[in-house]
C-alpha positions in Angstrom: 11.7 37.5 -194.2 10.9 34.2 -195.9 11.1 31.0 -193.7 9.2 28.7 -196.1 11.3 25.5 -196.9 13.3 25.6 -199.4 12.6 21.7 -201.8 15.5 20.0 -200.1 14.7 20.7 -196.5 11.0 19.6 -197.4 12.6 16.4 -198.5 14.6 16.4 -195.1 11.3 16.6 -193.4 9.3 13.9 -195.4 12.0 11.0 -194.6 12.3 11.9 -191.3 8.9 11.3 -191.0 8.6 8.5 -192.9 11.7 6.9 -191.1 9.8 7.5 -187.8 7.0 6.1 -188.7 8.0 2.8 -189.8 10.2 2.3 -187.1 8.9 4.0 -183.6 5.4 2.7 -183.2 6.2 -0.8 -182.3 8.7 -0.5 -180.1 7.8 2.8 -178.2 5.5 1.2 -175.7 8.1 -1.2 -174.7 10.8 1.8 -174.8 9.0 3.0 -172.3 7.8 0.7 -169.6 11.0 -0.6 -169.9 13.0 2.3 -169.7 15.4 1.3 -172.0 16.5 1.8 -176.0 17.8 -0.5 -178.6 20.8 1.5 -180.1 20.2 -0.4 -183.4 17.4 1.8 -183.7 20.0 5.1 -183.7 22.4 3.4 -185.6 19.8 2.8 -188.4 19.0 6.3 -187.9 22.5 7.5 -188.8 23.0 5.1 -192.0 20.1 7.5 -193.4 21.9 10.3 -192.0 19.6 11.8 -189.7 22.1 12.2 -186.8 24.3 15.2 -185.9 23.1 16.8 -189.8 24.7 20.7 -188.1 28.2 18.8 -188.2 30.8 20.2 -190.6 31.4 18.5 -194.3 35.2 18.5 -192.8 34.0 16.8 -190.0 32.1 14.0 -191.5 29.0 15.3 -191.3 26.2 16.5 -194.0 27.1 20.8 -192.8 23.4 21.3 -192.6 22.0 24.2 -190.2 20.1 24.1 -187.3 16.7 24.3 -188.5 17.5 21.5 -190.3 18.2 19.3 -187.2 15.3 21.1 -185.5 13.2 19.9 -188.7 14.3 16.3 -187.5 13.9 17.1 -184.2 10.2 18.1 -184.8 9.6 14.8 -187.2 10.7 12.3 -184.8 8.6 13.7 -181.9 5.7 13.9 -183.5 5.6 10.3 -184.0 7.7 9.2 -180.8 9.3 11.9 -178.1 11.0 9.0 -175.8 12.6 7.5 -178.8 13.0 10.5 -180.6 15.1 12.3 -177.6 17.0 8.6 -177.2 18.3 9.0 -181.1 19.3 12.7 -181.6 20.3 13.2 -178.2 23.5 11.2 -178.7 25.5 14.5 -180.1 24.1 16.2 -177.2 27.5 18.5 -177.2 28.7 17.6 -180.8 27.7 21.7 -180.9 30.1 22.8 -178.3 33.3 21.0 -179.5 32.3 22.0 -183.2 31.8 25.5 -181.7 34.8 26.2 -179.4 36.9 22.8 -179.6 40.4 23.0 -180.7 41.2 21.4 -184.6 42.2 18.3 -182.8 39.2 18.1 -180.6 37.2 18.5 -184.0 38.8 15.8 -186.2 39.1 12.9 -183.6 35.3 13.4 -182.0 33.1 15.0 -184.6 32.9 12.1 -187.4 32.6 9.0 -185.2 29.3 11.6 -183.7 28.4 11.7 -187.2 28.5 8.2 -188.1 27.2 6.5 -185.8 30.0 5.3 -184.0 30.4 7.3 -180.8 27.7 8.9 -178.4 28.4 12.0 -176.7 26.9 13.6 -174.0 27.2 16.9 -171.7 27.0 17.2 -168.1 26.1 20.5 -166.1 23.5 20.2 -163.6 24.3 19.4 -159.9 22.5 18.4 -156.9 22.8 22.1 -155.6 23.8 23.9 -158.9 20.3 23.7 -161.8 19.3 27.2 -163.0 21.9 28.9 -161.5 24.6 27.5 -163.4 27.6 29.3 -161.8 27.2 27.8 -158.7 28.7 24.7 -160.1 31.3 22.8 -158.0 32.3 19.9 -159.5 36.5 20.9 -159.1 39.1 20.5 -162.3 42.4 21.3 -161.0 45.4 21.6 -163.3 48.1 19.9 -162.1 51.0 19.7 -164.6 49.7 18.7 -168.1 46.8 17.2 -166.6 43.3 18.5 -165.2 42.3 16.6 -162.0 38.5 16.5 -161.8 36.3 15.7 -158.6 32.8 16.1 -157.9 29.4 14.7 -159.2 26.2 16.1 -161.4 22.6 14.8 -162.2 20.8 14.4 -165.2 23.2 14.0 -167.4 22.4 13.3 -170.9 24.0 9.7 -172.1 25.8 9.8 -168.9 26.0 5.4 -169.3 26.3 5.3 -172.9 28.7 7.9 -174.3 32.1 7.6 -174.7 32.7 11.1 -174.2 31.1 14.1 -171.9 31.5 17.8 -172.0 32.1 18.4 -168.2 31.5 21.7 -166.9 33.7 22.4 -164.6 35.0 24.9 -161.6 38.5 25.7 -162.7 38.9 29.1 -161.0 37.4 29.2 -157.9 39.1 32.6 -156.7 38.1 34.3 -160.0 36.2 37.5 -159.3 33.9 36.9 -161.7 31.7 34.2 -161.0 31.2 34.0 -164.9 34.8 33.7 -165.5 35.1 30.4 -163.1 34.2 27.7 -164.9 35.4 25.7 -168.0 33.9 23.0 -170.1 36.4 19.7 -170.1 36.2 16.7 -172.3 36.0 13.7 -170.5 36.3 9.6 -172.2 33.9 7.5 -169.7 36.0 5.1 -170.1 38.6 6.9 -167.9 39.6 5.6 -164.0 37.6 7.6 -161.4 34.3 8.1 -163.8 30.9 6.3 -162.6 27.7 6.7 -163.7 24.4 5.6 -162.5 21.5 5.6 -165.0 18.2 7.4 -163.4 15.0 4.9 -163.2 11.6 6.3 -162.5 11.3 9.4 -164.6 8.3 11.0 -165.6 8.4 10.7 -169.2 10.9 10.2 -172.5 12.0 6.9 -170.9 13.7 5.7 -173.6 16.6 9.0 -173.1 19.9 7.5 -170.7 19.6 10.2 -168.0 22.3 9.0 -164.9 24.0 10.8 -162.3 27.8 11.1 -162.7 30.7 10.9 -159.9 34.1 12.0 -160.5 37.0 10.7 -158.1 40.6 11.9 -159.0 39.4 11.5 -162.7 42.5 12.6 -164.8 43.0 14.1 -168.2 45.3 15.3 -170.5 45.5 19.4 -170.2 44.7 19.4 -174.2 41.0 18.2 -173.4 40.0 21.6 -172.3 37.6 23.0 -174.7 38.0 26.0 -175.5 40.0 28.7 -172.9 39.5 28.3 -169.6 37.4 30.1 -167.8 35.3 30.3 -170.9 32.6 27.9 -170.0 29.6 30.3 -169.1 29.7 32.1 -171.7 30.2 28.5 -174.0 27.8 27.7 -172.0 24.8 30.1 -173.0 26.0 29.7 -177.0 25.3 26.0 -176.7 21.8 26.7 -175.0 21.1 29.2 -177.8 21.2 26.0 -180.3 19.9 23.0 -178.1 16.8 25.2 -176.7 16.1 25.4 -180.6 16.0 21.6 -180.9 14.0 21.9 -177.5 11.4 24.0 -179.4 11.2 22.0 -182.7 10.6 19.1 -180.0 7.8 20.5 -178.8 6.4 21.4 -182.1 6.1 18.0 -182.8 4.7 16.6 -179.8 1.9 18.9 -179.7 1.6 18.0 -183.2 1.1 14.6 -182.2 -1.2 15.4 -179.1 -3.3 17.5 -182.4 -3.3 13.9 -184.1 -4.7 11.7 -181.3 -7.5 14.2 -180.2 -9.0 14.5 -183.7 -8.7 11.1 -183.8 -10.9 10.2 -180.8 -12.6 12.7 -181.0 -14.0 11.8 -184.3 -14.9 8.4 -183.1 -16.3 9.0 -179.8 -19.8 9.2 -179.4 -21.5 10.7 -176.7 -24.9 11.8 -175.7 -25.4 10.6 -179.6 -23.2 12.7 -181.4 -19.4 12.5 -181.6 -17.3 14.7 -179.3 -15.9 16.3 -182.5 -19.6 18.1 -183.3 -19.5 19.9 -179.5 -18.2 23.4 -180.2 -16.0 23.5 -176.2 -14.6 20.2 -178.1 -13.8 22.2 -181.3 -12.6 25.6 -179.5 -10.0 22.9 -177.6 -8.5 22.1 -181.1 -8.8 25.5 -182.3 -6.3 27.0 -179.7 -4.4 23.8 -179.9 -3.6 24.4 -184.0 -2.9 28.1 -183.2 -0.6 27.6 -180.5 1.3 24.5 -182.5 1.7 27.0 -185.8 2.6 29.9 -183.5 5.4 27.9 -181.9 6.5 26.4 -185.2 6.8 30.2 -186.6 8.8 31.1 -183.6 11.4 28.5 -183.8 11.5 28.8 -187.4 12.7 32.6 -187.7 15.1 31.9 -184.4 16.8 29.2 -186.3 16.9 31.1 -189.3 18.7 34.1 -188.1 20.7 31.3 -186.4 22.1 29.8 -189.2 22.9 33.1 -190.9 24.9 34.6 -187.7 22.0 36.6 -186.6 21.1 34.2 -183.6 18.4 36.1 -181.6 19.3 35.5 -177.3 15.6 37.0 -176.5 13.9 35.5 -179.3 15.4 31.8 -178.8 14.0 32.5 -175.1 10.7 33.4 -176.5 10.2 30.0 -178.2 11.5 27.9 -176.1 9.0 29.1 -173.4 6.3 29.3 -175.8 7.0 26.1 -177.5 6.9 24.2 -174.1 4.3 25.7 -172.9 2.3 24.7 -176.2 3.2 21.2 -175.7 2.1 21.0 -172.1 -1.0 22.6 -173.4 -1.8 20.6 -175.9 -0.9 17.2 -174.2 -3.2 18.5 -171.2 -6.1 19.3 -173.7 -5.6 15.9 -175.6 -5.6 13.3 -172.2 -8.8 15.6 -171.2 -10.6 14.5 -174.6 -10.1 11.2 -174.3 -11.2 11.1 -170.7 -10.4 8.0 -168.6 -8.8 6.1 -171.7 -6.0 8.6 -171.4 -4.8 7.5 -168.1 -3.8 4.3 -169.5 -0.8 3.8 -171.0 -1.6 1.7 -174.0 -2.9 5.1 -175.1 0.0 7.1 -177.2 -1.9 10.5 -175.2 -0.9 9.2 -172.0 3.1 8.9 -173.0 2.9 12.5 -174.0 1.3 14.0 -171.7 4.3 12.7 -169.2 6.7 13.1 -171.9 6.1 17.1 -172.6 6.5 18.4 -168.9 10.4 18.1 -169.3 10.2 20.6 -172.5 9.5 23.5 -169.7 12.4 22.3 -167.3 15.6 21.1 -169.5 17.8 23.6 -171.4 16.5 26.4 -169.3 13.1 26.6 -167.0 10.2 28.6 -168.4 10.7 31.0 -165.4 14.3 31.3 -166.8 13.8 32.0 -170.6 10.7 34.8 -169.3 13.7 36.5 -167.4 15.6 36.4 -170.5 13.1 37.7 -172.3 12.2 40.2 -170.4 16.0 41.4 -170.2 16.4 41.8 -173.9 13.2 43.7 -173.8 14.6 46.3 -171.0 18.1 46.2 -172.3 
């Protein structure tokens, strides 16, 4: 199999990068001591068409593949992660409405998503539901053509900016089948009985709305269901199967960019008369960091692939998303260690991403999670 870039998705890649690198420097410092985002930054982003690229022609968007936003996805972070993850975050479950959603659902949410004038988000996660997904209880109960939804989750993506969420939701509590139990609702944040409160004090990409959502007697019509109920798992692990690729391509580039600041410094700094760059422990640290980064890339690159041509790969998404974090982490590690105490400060780019890569292990699936996967499709 070839997975060299075709000319146009090598063009993709170059004004990505060159979009990201006029704009992110001088405002990602700010970004994220602040913990905030200007959305005139993503809404520059999407006149260039960066944004939501996997969206159908039909639908207003470009009808690229995945690898394509991945490509994006791997730009962006390697010259920002915080504001990267702020700007293509916002069709953070653009993928399940274009994937399961009903015609309708399709035509009224996909092309604002692609143009830049609605943010969506998705929320799963609860205080006492993470990996374990079916052990979600955040209720929707039908009650004549409306679902009644009540409960709360954490981390969700946009959760104080979107104007719309994917809710995943426990529709069928006595089902038998604890994969059978839960459905994925559409929700407008504009509607009585949602709140959200935005999450302060995380550990890295800052400039990404994280909040906690609560539901009280939140009401909508029954035609927001996406999908058929009791179909939310298994939507569920289809949407992973694409956003743990963007995870990946994420990675890609902030190791990339962990590469770029230790060869930097280490060229420059001198020490016991010679600069770090001439000590071999130095060069055997950027050895395995360039392996690693290419290894990851190749890994993400044949999963999207297959991906795109209907031949998505469960075990071997798994295997680069877990490889592709732990790269990142990795390399971010390796690069603060280089530039010694200057890396603890945060005026130093290293510092940002070695707090921003940590979450590329966690989010979309644990490491421990995507090595059971693995493992699975290797015993099955």
């Amino acid at each position: 199999m070839d997975f060299s870039l075709s000319k146009e998705q090598q063009e993709i890649v170059a004004a990505a990068r060159r979009f990201a690198a006029g704009e992110f420097p001088d405002r990602a410092l700010e970004f994220d001591r602040g913990e905030t985002f200007d959305l005139n930054l993503w809404r520059k982003a999407c006149d260039l068409g960066f944004v939501g690229v996997f969206i159908d022609k039909r639908y207003g968007g470009l009808g690229y593949g995945f690898l394509e936003h991945c490509l994006i996805n791997e730009e962006f972070w390697a010259v920002e992660p915080g504001i990267g993850a702020a700007i293509l975050s916002t069709t953070f479950g653009a993928e399940l409405i274009q994937m399961f959603g009903s015609e309708e659902q399709k035509r009224a949410h996909l092309p604002p998503l692609a143009q830049g004038e609605a943010i969506i988000g998705t929320a799963i996660t609860e205080p006492d539901a993470g990996s374990d997904v079916t052990m979600a209880a955040a209720t929707a109960e039908k009650r004549g053509g409306q679902w009644v939804i009540n409960g709360s989750k954490m981390f969700a993506t946009n959760g104080t900016l979107a104007q719309f969420m994917n809710v995943f939701c426990l529709t069928d509590p006595e089902n038998p089948s604890r994969h059978k139990r839960h459905s994925f609702i559409l929700v407008p944040t504009a509607s009585p009985g949602y709140s959200a409160v935005k999450i302060r004090g995380k550990l890295g990409i800052r400039a990404s709305d994280t909040a906690e959502l609560i539901f009280r007697d939140l009401r909508v019509p029954a035609e927001n269901l996406v999908g058929a109920a009791g179909e939310g798992f298994s939507q569920l692990m289809a949407f992973f199967n694409h956003t743990r690729l963007h995870v990946c391509a994420q990675a890609v580039g902030l190791a990339r960019a962990a590469l770029e600041e230790a060869l930097r410094h280490v060229k420059g700094r001198v020490q016991f008369g010679q600069p770090l760059a001439a000590f071999q422990a130095t060069q055997f640290k950027l050895a395995e960091m360039a392996t690693r980064i290419r290894a990851s890339r190749n890994l993400y690159y044949e999963a999207a692939w297959g991906a795109d041509r209907g031949r998505l790969d469960h075990g071997l998404v798994a295997m680069a998303k877990w490889f592709s974090g732990k790269t990142a982490v990795y390399c971010a590690d390796e690069a603060l260690q280089m530039h010694g105490g200057y890396g603890y400060i945060d005026e130093y780019k290293v510092q940002r991403l070695y707090r921003d890569a940590k979450i590329l292990e966690i989010y979309e699936g644990t490491k421990e999670v995507e090595k059971t996967i693995v493992a699975r499709s290797l015993l099955r």
